[in-house]
C-alpha positions as a Markdown table, in Angstrom:
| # | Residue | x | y | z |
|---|---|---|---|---|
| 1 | Unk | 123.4 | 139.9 | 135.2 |
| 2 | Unk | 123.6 | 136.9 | 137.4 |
| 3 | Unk | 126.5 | 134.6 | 135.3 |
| 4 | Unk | 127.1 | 133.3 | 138.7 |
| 5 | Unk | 127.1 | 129.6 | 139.0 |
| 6 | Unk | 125.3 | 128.0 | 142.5 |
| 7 | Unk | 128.7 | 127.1 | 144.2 |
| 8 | Unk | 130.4 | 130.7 | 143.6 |
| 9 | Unk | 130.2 | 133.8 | 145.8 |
| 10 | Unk | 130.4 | 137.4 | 144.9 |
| 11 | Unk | 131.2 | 140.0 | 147.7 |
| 12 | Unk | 131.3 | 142.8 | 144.5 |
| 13 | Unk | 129.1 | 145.8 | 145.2 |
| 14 | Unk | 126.6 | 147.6 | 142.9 |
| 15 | Unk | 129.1 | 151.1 | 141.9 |
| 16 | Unk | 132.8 | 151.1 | 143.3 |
| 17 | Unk | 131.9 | 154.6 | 145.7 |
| 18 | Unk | 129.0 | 152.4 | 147.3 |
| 19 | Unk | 132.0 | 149.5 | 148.1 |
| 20 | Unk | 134.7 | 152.4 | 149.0 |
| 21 | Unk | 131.6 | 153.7 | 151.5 |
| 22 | Unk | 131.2 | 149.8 | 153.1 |
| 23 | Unk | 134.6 | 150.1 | 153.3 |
| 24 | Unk | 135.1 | 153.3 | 155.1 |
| 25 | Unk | 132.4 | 152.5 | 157.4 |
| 26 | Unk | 133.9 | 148.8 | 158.2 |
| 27 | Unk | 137.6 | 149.8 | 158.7 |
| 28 | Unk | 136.2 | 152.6 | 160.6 |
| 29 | Unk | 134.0 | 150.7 | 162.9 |
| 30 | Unk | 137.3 | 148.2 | 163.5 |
| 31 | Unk | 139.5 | 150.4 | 164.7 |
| 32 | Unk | 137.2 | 152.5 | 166.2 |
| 33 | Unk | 136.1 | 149.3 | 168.7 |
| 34 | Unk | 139.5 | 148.7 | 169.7 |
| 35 | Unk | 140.8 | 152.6 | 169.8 |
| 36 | Unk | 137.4 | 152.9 | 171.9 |
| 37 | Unk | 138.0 | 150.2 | 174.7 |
| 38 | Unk | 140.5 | 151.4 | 176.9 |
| 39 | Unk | 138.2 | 154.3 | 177.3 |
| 40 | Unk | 134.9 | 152.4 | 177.3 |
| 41 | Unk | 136.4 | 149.0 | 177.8 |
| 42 | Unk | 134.1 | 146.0 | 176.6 |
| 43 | Unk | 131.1 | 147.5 | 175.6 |
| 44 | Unk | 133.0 | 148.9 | 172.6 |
| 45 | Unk | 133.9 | 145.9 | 171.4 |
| 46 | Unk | 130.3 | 145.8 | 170.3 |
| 47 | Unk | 131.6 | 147.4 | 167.3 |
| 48 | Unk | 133.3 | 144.8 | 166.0 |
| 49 | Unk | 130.1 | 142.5 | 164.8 |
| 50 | Unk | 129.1 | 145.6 | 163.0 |
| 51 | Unk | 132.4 | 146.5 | 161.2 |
| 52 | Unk | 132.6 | 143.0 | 159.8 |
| 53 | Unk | 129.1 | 143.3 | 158.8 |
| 54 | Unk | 130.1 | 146.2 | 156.8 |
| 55 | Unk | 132.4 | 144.4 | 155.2 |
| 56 | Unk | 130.2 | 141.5 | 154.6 |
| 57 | Unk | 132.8 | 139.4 | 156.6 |
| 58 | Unk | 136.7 | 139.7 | 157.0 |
| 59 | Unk | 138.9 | 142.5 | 155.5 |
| 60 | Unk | 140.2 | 140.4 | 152.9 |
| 61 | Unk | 136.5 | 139.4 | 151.9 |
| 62 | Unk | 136.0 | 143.5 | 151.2 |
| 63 | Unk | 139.1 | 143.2 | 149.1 |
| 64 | Unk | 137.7 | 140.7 | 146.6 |
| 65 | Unk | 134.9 | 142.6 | 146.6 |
| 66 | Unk | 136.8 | 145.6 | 145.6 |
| 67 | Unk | 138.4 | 143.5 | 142.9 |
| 68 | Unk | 135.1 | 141.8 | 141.1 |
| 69 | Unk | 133.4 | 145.4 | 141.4 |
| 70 | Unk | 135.8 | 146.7 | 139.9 |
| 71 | Unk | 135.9 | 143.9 | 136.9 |
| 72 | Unk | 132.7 | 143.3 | 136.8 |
| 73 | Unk | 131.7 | 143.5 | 133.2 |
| 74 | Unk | 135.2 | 143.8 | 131.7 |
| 75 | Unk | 136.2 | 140.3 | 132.6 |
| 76 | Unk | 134.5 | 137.1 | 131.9 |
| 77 | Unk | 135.4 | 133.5 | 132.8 |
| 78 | Unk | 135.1 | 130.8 | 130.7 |
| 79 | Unk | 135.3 | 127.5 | 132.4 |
| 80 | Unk | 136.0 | 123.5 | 130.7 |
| 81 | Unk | 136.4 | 120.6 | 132.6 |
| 82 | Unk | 140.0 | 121.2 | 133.1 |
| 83 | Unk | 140.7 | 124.9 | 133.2 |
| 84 | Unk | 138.9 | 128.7 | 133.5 |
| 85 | Unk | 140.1 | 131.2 | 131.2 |
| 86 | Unk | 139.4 | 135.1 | 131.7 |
| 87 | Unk | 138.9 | 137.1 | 128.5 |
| 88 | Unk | 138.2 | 140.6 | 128.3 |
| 89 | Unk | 135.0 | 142.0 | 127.0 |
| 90 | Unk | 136.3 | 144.5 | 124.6 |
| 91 | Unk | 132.8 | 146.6 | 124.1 |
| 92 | Unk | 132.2 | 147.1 | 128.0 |
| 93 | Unk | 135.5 | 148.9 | 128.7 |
| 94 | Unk | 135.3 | 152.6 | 128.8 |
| 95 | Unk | 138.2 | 154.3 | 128.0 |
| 96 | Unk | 139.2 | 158.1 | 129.0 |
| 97 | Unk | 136.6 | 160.8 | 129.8 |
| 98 | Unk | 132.7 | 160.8 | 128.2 |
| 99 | Unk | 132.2 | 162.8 | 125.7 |
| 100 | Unk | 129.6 | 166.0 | 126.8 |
| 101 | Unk | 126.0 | 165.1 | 125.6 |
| 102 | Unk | 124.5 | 167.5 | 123.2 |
């Protein structure tokens, strides 16, 4: 499933839980390195390179993420010289609860 053209990045993870998880752990890591340094001081600042590589860069880089995981499969771009058009893909949607297997 790699629709991905050479100049475009995707920060989208493999299952939404696995993205909230990064997320958790990056956030956490953030504001864990600055709640820590008045306490430890510059040695927890070490945290930061490690929150941000839980996020796979910035905050707002986690939030697209967060958006194309959560598309992925439902939405897909068409692009012409002039314009890109998103259509849905009407048989990848799932709507309301499974059924139980039998």
């Amino acid at each position: 499933m790699n629709s991905r053209t050479s100049g475009e990045r995707s920060f989208a993870s493999k299952s939404v839980p696995a993205h909230l998880a990064r997320g958790v752990i990056g956030f956490g890591l953030l504001a864990g390195s600055v709640a820590l340094a008045p306490v430890f001081g510059i040695p927890s600042l070490l945290l930061l390179p490690i929150g941000v590589l839980a996020l796979r860069g910035c905050p707002m880089c986690w939030a697209i993420g967060l958006i194309q995981t959560i598309s992925r499969g439902r939405l897909q771009r068409s692009c012409t010289d002039d314009a890109c058009h998103l259509t849905r893909v009407e048989g990848n949607v799932r709507r309301g609860p499974r059924a139980p297997r039998r």
